[in-house]
VEXVORO-200386 format. One line per 2 residues: number of its first residue (from 1); their letters; for each residue x, y, z of C-alpha. Coordinates in pm, 1 decimal. Last residue first. Layout:
// residues N
NUM = a = X/Y/Z | ...
***
This chain:
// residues 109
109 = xx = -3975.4/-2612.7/-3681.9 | -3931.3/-2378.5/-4014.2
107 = xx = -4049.2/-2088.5/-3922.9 | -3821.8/-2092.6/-3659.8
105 = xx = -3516.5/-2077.2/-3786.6 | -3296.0/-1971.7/-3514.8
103 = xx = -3258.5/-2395.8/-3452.5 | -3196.8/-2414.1/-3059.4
101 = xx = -2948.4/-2121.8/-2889.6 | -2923.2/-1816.0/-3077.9
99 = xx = -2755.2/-1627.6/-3331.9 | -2702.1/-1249.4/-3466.8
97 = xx = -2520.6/-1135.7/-3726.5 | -2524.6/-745.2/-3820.8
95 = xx = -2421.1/-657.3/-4167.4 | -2104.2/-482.1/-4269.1
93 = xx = -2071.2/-719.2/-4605.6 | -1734.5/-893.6/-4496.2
91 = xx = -1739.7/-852.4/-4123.1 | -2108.2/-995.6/-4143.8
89 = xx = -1989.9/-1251.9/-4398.5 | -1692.9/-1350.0/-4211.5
87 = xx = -1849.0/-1318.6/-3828.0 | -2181.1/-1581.7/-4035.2
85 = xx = -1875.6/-1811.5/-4168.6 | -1686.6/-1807.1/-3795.8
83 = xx = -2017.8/-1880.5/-3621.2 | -2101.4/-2185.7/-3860.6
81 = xx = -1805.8/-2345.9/-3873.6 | -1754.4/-2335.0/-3470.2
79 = xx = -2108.5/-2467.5/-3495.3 | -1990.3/-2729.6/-3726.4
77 = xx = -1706.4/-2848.4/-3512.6 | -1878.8/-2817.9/-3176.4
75 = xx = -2168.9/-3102.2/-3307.2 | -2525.8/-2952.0/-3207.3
73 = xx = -2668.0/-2731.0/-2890.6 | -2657.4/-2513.3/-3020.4
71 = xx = -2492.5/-2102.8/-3166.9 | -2715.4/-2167.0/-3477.1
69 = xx = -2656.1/-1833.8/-3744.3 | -2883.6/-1544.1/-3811.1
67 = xx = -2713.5/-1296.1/-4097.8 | -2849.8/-945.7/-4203.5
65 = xx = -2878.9/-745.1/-4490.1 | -2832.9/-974.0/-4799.7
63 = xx = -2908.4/-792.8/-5078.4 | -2524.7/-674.1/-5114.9
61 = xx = -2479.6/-1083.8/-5160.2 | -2713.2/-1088.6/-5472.3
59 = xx = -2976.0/-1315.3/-5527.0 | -3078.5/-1495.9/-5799.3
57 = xx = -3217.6/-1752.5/-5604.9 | -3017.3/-2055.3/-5752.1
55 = xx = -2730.8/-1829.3/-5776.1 | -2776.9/-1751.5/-5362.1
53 = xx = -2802.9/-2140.9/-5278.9 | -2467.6/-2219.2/-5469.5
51 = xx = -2295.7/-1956.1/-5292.7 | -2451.7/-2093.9/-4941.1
49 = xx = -2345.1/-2411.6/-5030.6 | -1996.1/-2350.7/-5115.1
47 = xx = -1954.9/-2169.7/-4808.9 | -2128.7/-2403.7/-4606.4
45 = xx = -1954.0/-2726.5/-4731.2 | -1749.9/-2770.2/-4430.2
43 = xx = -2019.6/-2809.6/-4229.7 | -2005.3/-3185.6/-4394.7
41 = xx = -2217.4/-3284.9/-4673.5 | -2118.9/-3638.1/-4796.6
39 = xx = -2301.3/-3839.5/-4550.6 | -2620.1/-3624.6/-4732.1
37 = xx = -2870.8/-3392.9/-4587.6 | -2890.0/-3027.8/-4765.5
35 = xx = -3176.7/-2879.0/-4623.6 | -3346.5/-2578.4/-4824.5
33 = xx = -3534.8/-2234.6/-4679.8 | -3748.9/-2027.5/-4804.3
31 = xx = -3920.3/-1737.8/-4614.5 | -3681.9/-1472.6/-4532.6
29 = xx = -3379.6/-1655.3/-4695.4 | -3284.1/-1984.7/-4535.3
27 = xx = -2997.8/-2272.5/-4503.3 | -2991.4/-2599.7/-4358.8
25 = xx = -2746.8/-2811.6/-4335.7 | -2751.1/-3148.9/-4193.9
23 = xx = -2506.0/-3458.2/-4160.3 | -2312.0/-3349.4/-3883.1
21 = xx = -2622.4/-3108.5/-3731.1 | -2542.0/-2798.8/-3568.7
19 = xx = -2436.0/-2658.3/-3855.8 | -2755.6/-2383.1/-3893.7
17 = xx = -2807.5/-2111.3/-4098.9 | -2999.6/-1830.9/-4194.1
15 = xx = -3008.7/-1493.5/-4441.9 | -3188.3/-1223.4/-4385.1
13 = xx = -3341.6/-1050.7/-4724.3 | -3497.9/-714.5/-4617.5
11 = xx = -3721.8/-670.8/-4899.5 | -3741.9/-371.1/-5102.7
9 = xx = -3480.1/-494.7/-5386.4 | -3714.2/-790.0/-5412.0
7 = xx = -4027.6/-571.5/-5505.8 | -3854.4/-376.4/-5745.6
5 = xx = -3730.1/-666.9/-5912.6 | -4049.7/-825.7/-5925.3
3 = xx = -4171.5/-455.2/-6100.4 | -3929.7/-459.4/-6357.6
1 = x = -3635.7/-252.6/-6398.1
***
């Protein structure tokens, strides 16, 4: 095992999103995060683009040790999205998810 992998292993890799928006979605690991804006990309999406975000990264879900999601304000639909992926994943991988009111990345602001 090299050392980068090591390293990454070590990390406490968090993973953020937020639906709030209808046309927005923005999703983070520790440090990096990516917006996907488009008419096309609906809440929906998250799922697919959260999967599609982790093999870009080359990251694992059983890295993934904790989940922050958007509870608002924003569009009800896509924060009801949003909750009831980060509850799946949590449920799913026996992480904690937490969320907040605003955007809960704020590194990013």
């Amino acid at each position: 095992m090299s050392k980068a992998n090591t390293k990454r292993n070590k990390e406490t890799k968090i993973l953020y999103f937020d639906t709030s928006d209808r046309n927005k979605i923005i999703i983070g690991f520790d440090e990096k995060h990516w917006e996907f804006t488009s008419k096309n990309q609906k809440p929906q999406d998250l799922v697919g683009l959260i999967e599609k975000t982790l093999k870009r990264e080359k990251i694992n879900l059983k890295e993934i040790k904790g989940i922050e999601v958007n509870l608002g304000p924003g569009s009800f639909t896509g924060l009801k999205i949003g909750v009831a992926v980060a509850n799946a994943l949590g449920f799913a991988l026996d992480i904690p998810v937490n969320g907040g009111r605003k955007l809960v990345l704020p590194k990013y602001e």
